[in-house]
C-alpha positions as CSV (number, residue, x, y, z in Angstrom):
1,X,5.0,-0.7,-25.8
2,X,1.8,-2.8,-24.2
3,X,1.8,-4.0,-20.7
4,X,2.5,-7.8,-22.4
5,X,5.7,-6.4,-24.2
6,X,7.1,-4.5,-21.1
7,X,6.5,-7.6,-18.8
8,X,8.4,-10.4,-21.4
9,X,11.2,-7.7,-21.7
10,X,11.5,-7.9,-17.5
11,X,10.5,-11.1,-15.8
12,X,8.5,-9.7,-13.0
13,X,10.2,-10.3,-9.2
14,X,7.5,-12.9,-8.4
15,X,9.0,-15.2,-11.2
16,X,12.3,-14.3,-11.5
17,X,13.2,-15.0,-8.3
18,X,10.3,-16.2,-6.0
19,X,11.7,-15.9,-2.4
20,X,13.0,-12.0,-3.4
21,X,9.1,-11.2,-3.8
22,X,8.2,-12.9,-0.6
23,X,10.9,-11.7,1.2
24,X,9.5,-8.0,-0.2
25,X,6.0,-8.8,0.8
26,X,6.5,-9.8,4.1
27,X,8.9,-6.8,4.7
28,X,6.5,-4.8,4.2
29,X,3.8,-6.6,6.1
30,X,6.7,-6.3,8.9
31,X,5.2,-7.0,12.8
32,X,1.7,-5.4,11.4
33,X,-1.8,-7.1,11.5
34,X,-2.5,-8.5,8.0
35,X,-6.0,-8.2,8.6
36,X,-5.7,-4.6,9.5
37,X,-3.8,-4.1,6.4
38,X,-6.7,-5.6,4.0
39,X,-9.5,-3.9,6.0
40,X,-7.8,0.0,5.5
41,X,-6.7,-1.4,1.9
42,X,-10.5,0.0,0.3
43,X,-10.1,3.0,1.9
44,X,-6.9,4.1,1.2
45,X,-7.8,3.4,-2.9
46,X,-10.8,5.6,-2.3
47,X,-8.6,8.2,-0.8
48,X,-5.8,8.1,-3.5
49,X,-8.1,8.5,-6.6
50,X,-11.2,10.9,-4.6
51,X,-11.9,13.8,-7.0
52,X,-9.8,12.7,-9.3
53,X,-11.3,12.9,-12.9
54,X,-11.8,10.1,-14.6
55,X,-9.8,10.5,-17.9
56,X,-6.7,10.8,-15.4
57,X,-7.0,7.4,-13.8
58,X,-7.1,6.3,-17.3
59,X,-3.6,7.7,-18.0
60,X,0.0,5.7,-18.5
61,X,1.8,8.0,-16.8
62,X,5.0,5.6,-18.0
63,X,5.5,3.5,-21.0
64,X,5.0,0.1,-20.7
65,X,3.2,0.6,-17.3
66,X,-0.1,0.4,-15.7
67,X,-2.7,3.1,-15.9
68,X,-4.0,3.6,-12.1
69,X,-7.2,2.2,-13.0
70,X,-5.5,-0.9,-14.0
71,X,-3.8,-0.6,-10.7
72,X,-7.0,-1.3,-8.9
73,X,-7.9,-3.6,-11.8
74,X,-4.9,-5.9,-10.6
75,X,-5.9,-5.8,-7.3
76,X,-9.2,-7.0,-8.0
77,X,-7.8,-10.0,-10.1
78,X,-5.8,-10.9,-6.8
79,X,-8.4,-10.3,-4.7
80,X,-10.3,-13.0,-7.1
81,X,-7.1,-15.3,-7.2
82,X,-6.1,-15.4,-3.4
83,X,-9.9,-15.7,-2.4
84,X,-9.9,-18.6,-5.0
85,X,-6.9,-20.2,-4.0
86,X,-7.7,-19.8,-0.3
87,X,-10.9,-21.6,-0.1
88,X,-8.7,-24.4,-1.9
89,X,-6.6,-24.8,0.9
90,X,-9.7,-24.9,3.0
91,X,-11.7,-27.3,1.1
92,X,-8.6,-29.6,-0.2
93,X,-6.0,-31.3,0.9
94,X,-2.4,-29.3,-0.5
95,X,-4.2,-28.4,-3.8
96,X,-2.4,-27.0,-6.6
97,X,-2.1,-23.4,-6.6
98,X,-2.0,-22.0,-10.0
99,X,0.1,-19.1,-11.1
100,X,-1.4,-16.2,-13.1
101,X,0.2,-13.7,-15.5
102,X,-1.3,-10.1,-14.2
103,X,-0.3,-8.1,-17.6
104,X,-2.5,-10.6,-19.6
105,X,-5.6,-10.7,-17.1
106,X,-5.3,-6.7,-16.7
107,X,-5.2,-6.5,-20.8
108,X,-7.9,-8.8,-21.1
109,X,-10.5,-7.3,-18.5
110,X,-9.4,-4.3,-20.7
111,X,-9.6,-2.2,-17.0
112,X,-7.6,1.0,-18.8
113,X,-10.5,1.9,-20.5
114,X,-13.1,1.4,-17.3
115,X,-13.8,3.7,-14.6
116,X,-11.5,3.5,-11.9
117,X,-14.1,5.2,-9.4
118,X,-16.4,1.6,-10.4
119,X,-13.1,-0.6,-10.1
120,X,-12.4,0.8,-6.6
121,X,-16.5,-0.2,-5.6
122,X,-15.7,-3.5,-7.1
123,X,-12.7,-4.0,-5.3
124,X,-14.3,-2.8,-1.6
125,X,-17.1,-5.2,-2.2
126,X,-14.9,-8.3,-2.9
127,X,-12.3,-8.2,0.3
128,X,-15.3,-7.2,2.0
129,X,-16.3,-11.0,1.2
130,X,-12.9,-11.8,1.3
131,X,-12.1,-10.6,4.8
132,X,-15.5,-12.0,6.0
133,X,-13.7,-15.5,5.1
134,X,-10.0,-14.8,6.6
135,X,-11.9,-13.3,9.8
136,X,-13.4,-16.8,10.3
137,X,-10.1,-19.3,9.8
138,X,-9.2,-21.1,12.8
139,X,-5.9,-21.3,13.8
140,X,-5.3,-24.4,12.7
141,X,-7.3,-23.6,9.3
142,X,-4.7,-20.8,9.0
143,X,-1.7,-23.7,8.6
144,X,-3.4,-25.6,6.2
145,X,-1.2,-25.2,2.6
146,X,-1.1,-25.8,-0.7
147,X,1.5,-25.9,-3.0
148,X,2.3,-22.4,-5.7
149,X,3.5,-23.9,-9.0
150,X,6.2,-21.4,-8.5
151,X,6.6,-20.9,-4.7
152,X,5.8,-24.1,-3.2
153,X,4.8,-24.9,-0.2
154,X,2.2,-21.9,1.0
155,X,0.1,-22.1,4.1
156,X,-3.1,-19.7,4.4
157,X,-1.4,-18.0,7.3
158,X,2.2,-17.0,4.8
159,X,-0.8,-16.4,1.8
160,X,-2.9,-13.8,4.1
161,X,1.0,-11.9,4.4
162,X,1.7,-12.6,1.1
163,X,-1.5,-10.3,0.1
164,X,-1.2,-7.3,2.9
165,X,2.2,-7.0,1.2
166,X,0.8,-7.4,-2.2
167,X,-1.7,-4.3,-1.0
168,X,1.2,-2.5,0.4
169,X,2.9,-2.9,-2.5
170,X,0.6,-1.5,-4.9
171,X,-1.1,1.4,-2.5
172,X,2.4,2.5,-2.9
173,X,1.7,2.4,-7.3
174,X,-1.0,3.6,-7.6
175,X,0.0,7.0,-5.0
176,X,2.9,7.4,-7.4
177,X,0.8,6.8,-10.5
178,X,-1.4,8.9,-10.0
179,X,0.7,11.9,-9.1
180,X,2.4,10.9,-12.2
181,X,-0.7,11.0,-14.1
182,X,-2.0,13.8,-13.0
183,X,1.5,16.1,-13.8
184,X,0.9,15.0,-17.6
185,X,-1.0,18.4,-17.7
């Protein structure tokens, strides 16, 4: 089964019911900084796949899953779509935030078959530009919004949440996926 297939058979948690995946994100987050959160986010990728070989990181370790390497790959398509929709808020007044569908954008950036050692570079060198940004929003930049076509109303201070959890979330994959992976010996 493809990544497409698995995710029509399941709606995901972020469409199926919208303020279940918030709630989860920000209960992640919990009373942590955010910012902290994105800036140790690099390193803990780098940790998690370090010596690893590349053939592994390549691996589904379960059907209709991610490879880790398309782990990283999502979290480079989010770091593209939050960075995106973030200078929105700052530029515009309540734009439109447009949804995405992560199993298509993974399959078409076709990150299973790239090297997740290069995906992980890719990644640190994107929130570094990205935190660069968040770093410098004022506090009342940070309440400025725009509205999710399926969330609604989202100010840059909920969306900076919103993607420590999303981090959390997926540091927390790509550990298990990898151990997975790497048992398929």
């Amino acid at each position: 089964m493809n990544t497409t297939a698995a995710a029509s058979a399941q709606p995901r948690l972020e469409l199926a019911d919208p303020q279940a995946y918030i709630r989860r994100q920000v209960g992640l987050v919990g009373d942590r900084n955010p910012l902290e959160i994105l800036a140790q986010t690099p390193d803990t990728i780098d940790r998690l796949i370090e010596g690893r070989d590349a053939t592994l990181l390549q691996r589904r370790p379960f059907e209709g899953k991610w490879t880790p390497g398309e782990v990283i790959g999502h979290l480079i398509d989010v770091e593209w779509t939050y960075g995106f929709r973030a200078r929105m808020i700052v530029a515009h007044d309540r734009p439109a935030l447009l949804g995405m569908d992560q199993d298509l954008w993974v399959a078409a950036q076709r990150y299973s078959a790239r090297c997740a050692a290069d995906l992980a570079k890719s990644f640190r060198a994107m929130r570094g530009v990205n935190l660069d940004f968040w770093r410098a929003l004022t506090e009342t930049e940070l309440d400025r919004f725009g509205e999710h076509a399926e969330r609604g109303h989202e100010s840059l201070r909920h969306i900076r949440v919103l993607l420590a959890g999303h981090d959390l979330w997926h540091l927390d994959q790509l550990k298990r996926y990898v151990e997975a992976a790497a048992k398929m010996d």
